[in-house]
N, C-alpha and C positions, 0 to 999 in steps of 0.2 A: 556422629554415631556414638551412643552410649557402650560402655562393655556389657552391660547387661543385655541387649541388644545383641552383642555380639557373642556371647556366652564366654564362664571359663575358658575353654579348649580351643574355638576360637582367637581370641584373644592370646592364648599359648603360640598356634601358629603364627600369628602376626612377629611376636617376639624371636621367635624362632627364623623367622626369616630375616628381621632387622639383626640379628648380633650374627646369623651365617655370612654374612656382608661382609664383615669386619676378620672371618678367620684365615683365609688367605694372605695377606698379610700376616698377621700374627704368627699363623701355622712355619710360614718364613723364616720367621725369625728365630723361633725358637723350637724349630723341626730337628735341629741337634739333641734339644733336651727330651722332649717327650713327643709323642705323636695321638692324637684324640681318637678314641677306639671306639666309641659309637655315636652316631650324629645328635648335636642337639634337640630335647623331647621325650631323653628314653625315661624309663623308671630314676637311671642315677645317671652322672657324668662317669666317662669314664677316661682312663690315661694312658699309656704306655710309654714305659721307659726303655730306653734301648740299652740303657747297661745289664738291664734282668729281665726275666719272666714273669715279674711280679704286674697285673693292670692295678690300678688304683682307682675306687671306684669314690663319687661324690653324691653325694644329695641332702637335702633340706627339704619341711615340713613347719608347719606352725597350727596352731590350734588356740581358737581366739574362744572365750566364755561368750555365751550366747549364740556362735555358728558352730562349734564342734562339740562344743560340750556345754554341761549345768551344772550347778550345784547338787540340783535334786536327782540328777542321773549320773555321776562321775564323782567319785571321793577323790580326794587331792592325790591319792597315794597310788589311785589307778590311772587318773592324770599323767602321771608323772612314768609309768609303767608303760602305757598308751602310746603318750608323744613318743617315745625312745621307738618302744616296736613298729610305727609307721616307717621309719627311717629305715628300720634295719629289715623291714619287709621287701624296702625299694633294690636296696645292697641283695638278699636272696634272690631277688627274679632275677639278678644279673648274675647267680652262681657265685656272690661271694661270702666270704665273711664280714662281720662286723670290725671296726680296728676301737678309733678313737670320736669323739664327741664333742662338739661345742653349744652352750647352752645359752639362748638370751630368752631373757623373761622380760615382760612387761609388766606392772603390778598398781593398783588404786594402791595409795597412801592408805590407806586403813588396812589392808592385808596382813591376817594373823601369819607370824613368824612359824607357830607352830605349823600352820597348813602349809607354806614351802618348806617347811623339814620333811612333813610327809608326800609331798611332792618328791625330792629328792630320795626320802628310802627309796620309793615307787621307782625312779629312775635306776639306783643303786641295784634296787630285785632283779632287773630285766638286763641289766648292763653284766651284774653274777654271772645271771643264768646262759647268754652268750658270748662272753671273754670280751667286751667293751669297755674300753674305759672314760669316763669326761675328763675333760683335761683344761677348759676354762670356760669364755661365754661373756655375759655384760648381762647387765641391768637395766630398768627403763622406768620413769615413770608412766603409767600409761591409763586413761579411763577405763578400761576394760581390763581383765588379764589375758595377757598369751603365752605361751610358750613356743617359742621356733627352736628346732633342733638342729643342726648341723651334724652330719654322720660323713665319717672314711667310712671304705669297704675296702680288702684285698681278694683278687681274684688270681688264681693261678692260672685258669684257661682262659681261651676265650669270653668274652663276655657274651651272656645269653641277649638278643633283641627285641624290640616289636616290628622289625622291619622284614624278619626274614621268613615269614610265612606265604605260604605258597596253596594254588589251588589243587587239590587230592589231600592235602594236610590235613589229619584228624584234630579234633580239639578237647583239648582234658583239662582237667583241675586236680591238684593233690590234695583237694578234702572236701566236706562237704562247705555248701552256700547260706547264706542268709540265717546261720545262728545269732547273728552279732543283730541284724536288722528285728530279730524276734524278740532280744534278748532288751534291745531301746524302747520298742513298742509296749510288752510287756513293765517298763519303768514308768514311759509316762503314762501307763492307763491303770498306772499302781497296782495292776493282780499279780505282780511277782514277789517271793521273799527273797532280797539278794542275796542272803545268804546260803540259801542251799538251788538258783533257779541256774541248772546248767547254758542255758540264752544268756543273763545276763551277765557269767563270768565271760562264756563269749566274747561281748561288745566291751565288760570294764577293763579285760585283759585278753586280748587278742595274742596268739602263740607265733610268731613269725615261723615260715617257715624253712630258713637256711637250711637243713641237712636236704629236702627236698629238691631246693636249686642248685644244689650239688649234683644230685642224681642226677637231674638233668643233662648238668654238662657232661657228666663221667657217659652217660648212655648215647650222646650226639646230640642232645637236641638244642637249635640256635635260635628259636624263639620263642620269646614269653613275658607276662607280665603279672603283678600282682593285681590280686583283686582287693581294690581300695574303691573303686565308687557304682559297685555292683555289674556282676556277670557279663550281663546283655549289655550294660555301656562299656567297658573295657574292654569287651570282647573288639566290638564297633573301634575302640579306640586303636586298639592292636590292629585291625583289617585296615584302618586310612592309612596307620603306618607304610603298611605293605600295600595297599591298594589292589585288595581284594573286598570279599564279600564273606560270609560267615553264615551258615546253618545250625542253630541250637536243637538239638531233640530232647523236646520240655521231657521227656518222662524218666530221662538217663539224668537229669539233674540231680546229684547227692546231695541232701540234706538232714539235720542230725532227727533222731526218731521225735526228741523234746521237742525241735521246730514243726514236724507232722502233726501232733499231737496237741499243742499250743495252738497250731492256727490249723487245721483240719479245711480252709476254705479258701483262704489264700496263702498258705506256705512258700507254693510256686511264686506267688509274684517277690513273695520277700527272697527268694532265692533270685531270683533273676537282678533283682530290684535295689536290692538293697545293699549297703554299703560295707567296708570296714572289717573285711572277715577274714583279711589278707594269706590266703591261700594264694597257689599261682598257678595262672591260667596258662595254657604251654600249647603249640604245635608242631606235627611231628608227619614223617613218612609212615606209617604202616611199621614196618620193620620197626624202627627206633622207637615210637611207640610202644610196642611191643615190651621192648627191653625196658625201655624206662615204668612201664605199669610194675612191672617184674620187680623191681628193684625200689618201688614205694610204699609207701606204706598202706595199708587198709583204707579205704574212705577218696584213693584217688579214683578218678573215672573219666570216659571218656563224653564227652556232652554234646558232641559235633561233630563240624568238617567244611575247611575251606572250600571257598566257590570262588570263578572266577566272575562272581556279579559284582552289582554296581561297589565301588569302594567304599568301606566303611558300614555298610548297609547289612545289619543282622536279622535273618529271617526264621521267626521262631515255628516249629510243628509240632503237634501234640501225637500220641502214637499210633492216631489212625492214619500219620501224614497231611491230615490240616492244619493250616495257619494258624497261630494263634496272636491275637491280637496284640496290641501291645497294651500295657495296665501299669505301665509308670515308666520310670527315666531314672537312671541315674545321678550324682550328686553330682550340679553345677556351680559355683561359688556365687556367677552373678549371673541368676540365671532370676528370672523375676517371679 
């Protein structure tokens, strides 16, 4: 069997169940120093130390020229802006903060020095603007460019999940969807000016949402995920965690008035559909809910509500309560 065949996420579970193999033992060993605080798969790793309160969260990300990005739709300097905020979107669904960074790059021999300087402001802008710092990394040469990030997170509370949604759970988002997918579309069909097209700031600089994943955990709520490879597949991706089911109600989808506007005919699919907008998807009881909408900021809303159907299985209605078909998927890596 090929991975492609077996898709990204597939292939995630495969691994996920080969190295869960190996933690028992380990867990063993070294269950004096730390204890693993949410199962292999989530958004980030995470740790507990038992000398503190502090969890310590883990994750990584890379971005290869020609799968994540181009030339002609990504400047080196929002590259470098981009990779960081994937990492430290994964660290917010989990309710933490950003800490510290490691960076390897891969780079063709001919790569202008200038454009990894502006890689690096680009990383420098987004590391300012959430108290991260990089702290080392490696080099490579490589046919392609890429950049893999390596991110700490610290979390004071619990760590927010995708495993602990439940059927009656409503389903929300802290912003709106599919600006970033409007904002790519818009690049390659050349009708935007990037410099004033509010889409395409969107997708070149994506806003991670850490104060948000806070809220969460301050209001109760244990689980969530960020939206990196669009709505209606993360949502799915969240429900196998927990092995439920999921109901979207297309008409309660936020999205920004530019993306209405922009695409008047399929907006909705780019909201559902589309990738990279890293908001965080979250469910919650009613009550907690509640509190938490209270407590965020404008543009959160609620879009759903667990079911106890098949696992992983999201079923979309439009607002007379009919089905709505589905009109795309999610971002696969090796998906054909």
């Amino acid at each position: 069997m090929r991975i492609s065949d077996l898709g990204e996420f597939g292939l995630i579970e495969l691994v996920r169940q080969w190295t869960q193999s190996a933690e028992p033992e380990t867990g063993l060993a070294l269950q004096a120093q730390f204890r693993i605080a949410v199962p292999n798969g989530d958004d980030a790793a995470a740790i507990t130390f038992p000398d503190g309160p502090i969890t310590e969260l883990y994750t990584t990300d890379t971005m290869v020229d020609g799968v994540h990005f181009t030339a002609a739709t990504t400047p080196w300097r929002d590259l470098g802006w981009k990779a960081i905020a994937s990492n430290i979107s994964d660290v917010a669904a989990m309710g933490g903060d950003p800490a510290v960074a490691l960076i390897t790059l891969g780079l063709p021999p001919e790569t202008l020095v200038s454009d990894i300087q502006e890689l690096y402001l680009g990383m420098m802008d987004i590391c300012g603007e959430f108290g991260a710092q990089i702290i080392g990394g490696d080099m490579v040469r490589s046919p392609v460019a890429f950049v893999t990030v390596a991110l700490t997170g610290i979390a004071t509370g619990t760590p927010i999940v995708r495993t602990a949604a439940e059927p009656g759970h409503l389903v929300a988002v802290t912003g709106p969807v599919g600006g970033s997918a409007g904002g790519l579309r818009q690049l390659i069909d050349g009708c935007a000016n990037s410099s004033d097209s509010v889409l395409v700031l969107q997708h070149r600089r994506p806003y991670p949402h850490v104060a948000a994943g806070k809220t969460l955990v301050a209001a109760g709520v244990s689980s969530a995920m960020d939206v990196s490879d669009g709505l209606a597949d993360d949502l799915g991706k969240l429900c196998s965690a927990s092995g439920v089911g999921a109901t979207i109600f297309a008409h309660r989808v936020p999205a920004l008035p530019a993306l209405r506007s922009a695409f008047p005919g399929n907006w909705l699919d780019l909201a559902l559909y589309g990738g990279e907008d890293y908001v965080l998807l979250f469910t919650a009881p009613g009550d907690i809910m509640e509190l938490a909408l209270l407590a965020l900021p404008e543009g959160a809303a609620v879009v759903g509500e667990i079911t106890d159907g098949d696992k992983g299985v999201v079923t979309i209605l439009d607002e007379s309560g009919a089905s709505v078909p589905p009109a795309g998927a999610g971002w696969d890596h090796f998906a054909d």
